[in-house]
C-alpha positions as CSV (number, residue, x, y, z in Angstrom):
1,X,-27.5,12.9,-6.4
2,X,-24.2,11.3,-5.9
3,X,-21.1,12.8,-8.5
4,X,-20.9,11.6,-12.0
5,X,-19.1,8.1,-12.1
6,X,-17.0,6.8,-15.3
7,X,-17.3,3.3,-16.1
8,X,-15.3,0.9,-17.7
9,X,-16.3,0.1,-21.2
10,X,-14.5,-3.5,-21.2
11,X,-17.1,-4.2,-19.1
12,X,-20.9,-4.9,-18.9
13,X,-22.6,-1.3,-18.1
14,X,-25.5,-2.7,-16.2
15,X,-23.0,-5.2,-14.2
16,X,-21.2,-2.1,-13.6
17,X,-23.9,-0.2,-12.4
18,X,-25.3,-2.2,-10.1
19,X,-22.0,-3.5,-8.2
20,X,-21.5,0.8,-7.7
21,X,-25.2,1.4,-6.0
22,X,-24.6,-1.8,-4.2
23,X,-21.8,-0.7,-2.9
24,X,-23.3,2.9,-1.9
25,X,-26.6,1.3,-0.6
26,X,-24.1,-0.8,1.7
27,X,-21.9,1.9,2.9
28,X,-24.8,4.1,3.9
29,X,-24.5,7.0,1.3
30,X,-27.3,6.5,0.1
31,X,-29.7,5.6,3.0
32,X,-33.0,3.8,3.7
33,X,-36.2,5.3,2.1
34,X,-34.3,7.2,-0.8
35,X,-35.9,7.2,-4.1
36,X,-33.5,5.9,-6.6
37,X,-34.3,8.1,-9.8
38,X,-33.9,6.0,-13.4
39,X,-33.2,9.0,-14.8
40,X,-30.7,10.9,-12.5
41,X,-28.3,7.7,-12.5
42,X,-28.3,7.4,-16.1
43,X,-27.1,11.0,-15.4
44,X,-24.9,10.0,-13.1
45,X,-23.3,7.2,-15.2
46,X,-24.1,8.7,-18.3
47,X,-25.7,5.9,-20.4
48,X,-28.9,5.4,-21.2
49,X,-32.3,3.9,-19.3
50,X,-32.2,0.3,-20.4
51,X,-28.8,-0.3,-18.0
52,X,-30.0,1.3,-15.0
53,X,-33.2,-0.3,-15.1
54,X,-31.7,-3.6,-15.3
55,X,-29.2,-2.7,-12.5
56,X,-32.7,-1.9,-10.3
57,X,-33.9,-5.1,-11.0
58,X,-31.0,-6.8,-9.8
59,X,-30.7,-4.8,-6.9
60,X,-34.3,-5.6,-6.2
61,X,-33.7,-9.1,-6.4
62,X,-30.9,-9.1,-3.5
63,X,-33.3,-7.0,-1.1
64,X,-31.9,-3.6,-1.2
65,X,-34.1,-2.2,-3.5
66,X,-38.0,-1.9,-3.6
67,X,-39.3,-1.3,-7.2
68,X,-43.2,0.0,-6.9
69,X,-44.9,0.2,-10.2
70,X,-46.0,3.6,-10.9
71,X,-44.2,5.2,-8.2
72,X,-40.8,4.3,-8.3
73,X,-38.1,3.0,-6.9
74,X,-36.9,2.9,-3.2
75,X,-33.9,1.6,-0.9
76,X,-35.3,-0.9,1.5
77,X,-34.9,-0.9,5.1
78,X,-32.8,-3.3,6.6
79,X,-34.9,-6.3,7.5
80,X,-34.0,-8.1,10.1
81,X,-35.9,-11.7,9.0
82,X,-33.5,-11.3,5.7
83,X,-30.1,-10.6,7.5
84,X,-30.7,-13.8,10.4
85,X,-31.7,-16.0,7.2
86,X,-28.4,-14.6,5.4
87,X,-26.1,-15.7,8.4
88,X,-27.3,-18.6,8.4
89,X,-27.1,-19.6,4.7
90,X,-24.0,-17.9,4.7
91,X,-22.5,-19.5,7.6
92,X,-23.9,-23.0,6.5
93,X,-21.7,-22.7,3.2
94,X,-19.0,-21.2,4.4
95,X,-18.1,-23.6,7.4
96,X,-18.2,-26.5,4.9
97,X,-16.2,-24.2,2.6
98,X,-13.5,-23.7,5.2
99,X,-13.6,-27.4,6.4
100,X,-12.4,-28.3,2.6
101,X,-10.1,-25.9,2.2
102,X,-8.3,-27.4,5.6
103,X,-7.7,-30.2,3.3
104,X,-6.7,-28.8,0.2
105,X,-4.3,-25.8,1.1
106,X,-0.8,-25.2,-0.4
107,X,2.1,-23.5,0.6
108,X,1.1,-20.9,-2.4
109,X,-2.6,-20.8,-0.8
110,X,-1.3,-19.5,2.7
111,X,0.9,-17.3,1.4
112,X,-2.0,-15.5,-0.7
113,X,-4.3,-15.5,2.9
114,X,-1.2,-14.2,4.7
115,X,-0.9,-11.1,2.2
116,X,-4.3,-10.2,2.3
117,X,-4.1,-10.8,6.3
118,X,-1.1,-8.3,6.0
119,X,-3.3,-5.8,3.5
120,X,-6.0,-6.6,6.6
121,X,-3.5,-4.7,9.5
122,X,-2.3,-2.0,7.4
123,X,-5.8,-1.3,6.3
124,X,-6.3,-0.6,9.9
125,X,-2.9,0.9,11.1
126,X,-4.0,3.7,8.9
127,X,-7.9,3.9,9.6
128,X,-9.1,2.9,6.4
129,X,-12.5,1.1,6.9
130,X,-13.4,1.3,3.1
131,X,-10.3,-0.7,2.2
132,X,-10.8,-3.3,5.4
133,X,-14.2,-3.7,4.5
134,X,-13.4,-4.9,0.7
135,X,-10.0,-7.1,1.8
136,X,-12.5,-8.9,4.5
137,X,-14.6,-9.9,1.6
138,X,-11.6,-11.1,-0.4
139,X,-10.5,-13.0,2.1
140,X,-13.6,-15.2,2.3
141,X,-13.3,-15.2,-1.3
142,X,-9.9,-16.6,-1.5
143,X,-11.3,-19.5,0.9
144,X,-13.5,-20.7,-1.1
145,X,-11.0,-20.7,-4.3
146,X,-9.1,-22.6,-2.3
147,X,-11.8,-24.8,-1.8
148,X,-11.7,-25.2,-5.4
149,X,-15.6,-23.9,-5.4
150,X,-15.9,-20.6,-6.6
151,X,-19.9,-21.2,-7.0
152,X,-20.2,-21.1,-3.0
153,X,-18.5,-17.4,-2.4
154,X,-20.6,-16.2,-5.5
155,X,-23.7,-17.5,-3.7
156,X,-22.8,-16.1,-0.6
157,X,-22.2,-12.7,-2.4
158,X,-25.2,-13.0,-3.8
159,X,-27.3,-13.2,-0.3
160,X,-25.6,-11.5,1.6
161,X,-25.9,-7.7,0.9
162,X,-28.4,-6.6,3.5
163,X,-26.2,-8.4,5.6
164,X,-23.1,-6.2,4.4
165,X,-25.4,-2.9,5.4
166,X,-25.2,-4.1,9.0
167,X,-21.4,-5.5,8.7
168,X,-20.5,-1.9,7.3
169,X,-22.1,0.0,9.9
170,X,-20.9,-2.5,12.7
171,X,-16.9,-1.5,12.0
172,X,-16.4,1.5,14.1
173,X,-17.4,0.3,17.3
174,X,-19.7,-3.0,17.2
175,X,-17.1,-5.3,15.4
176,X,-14.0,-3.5,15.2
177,X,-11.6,-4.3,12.4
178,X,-8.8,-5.2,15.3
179,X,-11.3,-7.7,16.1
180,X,-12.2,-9.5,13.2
181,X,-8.9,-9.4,12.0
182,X,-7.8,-11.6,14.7
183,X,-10.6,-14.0,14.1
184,X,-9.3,-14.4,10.4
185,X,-5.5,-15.1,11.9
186,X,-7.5,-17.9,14.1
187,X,-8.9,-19.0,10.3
188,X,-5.9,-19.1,9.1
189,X,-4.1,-20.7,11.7
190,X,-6.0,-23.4,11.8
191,X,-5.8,-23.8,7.7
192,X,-2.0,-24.1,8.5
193,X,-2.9,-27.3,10.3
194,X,-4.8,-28.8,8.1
195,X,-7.1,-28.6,11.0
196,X,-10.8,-29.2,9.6
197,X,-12.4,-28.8,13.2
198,X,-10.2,-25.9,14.2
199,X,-10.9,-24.4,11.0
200,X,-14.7,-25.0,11.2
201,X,-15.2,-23.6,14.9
202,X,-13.1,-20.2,13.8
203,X,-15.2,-20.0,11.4
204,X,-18.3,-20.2,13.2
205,X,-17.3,-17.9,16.1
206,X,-16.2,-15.3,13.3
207,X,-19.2,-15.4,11.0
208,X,-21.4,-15.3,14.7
209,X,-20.9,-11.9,15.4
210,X,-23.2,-10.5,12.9
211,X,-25.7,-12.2,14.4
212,X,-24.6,-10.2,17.4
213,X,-24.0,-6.9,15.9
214,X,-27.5,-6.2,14.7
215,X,-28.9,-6.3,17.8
216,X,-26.8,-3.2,18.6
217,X,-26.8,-1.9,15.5
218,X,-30.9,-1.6,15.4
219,X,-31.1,-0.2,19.0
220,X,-28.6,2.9,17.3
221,X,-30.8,3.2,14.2
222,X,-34.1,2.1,14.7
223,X,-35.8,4.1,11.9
224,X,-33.3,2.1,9.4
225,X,-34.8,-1.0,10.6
226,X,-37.6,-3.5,9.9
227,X,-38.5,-6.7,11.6
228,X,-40.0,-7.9,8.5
């Protein structure tokens, strides 16, 4: 069982809860097939059943989680059907997100990107995937605020988490943080210009490579993998 974690009482336990396993589940600490025990995480986050249980259910409903009456509940293996139908809901939003935010960025909205572009390169001048990982997410975040539609990026979030598993485990070697941070400098680039087809082809070559990485990333770790 992973270490005792402290939450934040401002905030909604079972929210709380579930954004933390999602989180592990993604970054491979807690690995395909484990059984997540109700009452070791309430251990673990030291609250009661009700929160935890809800936090399954959520998790359940984004694919990382199987819930088996009677006999528990499991981390799913990645399915491969579920991450090519992510990428391309996800990439169907987010090239129309990125084509209106061509039109609609400010001098105060590049200047945002550009930080976390700059958070981006020191994240990887000092090796730290963890932080990359999270500042890549922010960055397609801040796009779609620009956009002036936070409603896409929360339903991207909310499809995309078994696509996440294979994005984490891509970042050593498959899609390199070096990499991908230059195809958010072509993103942003193009926003400077106001260029809505630049923009929308940056975006497409960037959001492509998952596509590409689980291929690899399957052939590594077969026994992680379904083709369901």
């Amino acid at each position: 069982m992973l270490p005792s974690t402290l939450l934040n009482p401002t905030q909604p336990v079972n929210q709380q809860i579930y954004r933390i396993l999602r989180r592990d589940i993604v970054r491979c600490l807690i690995p395909p097939g484990t059984p997540l025990s109700e009452k070791e995480v309430s251990i673990r986050f030291e609250v009661s059943r009700q929160p935890v249980r809800e936090a399954f259910i959520k998790l359940a409903e984004t694919g990382l989680v199987q819930i088996r009456p009677q006999r528990g509940t499991y981390v799913n293996k990645i399915s491969v059907s579920q991450v090519k139908n992510g990428c391309f809901v996800r990439e169907a939003i987010e090239r129309a997100v990125a084509k209106r935010a061509a039109s609609m960025a400010t001098d105060e909205h590049l200047y945002m990107l550009e930080q976390l572009l700059n958070q981006q390169r020191t994240a990887i001048d000092r090796n730290q995937l963890d932080d990359f990982f999270q500042l890549d997410d922010e960055f397609h975040e801040q796009l779609a605020l620009v956009a002036d539609c936070r409603l896409a990026w929360e339903t991207v979030e909310n499809i995309k988490a078994t696509m996440d598993r294979v994005r984490y485990m891509s970042l050593e070697h498959v899609s390199p943080p070096e990499m991908l941070l230059s195809q958010h400098y072509d993103i942003f680039e193009a926003l400077k210009q106001h260029d809505e087809n630049g923009v929308d082809q940056a975006m497409h070559r960037h959001l492509h490579e998952i596509s590409q990485s689980i291929l690899l990333i399957r052939n590594e770790k077969r026994d992680w993998f379904t083709e369901e």
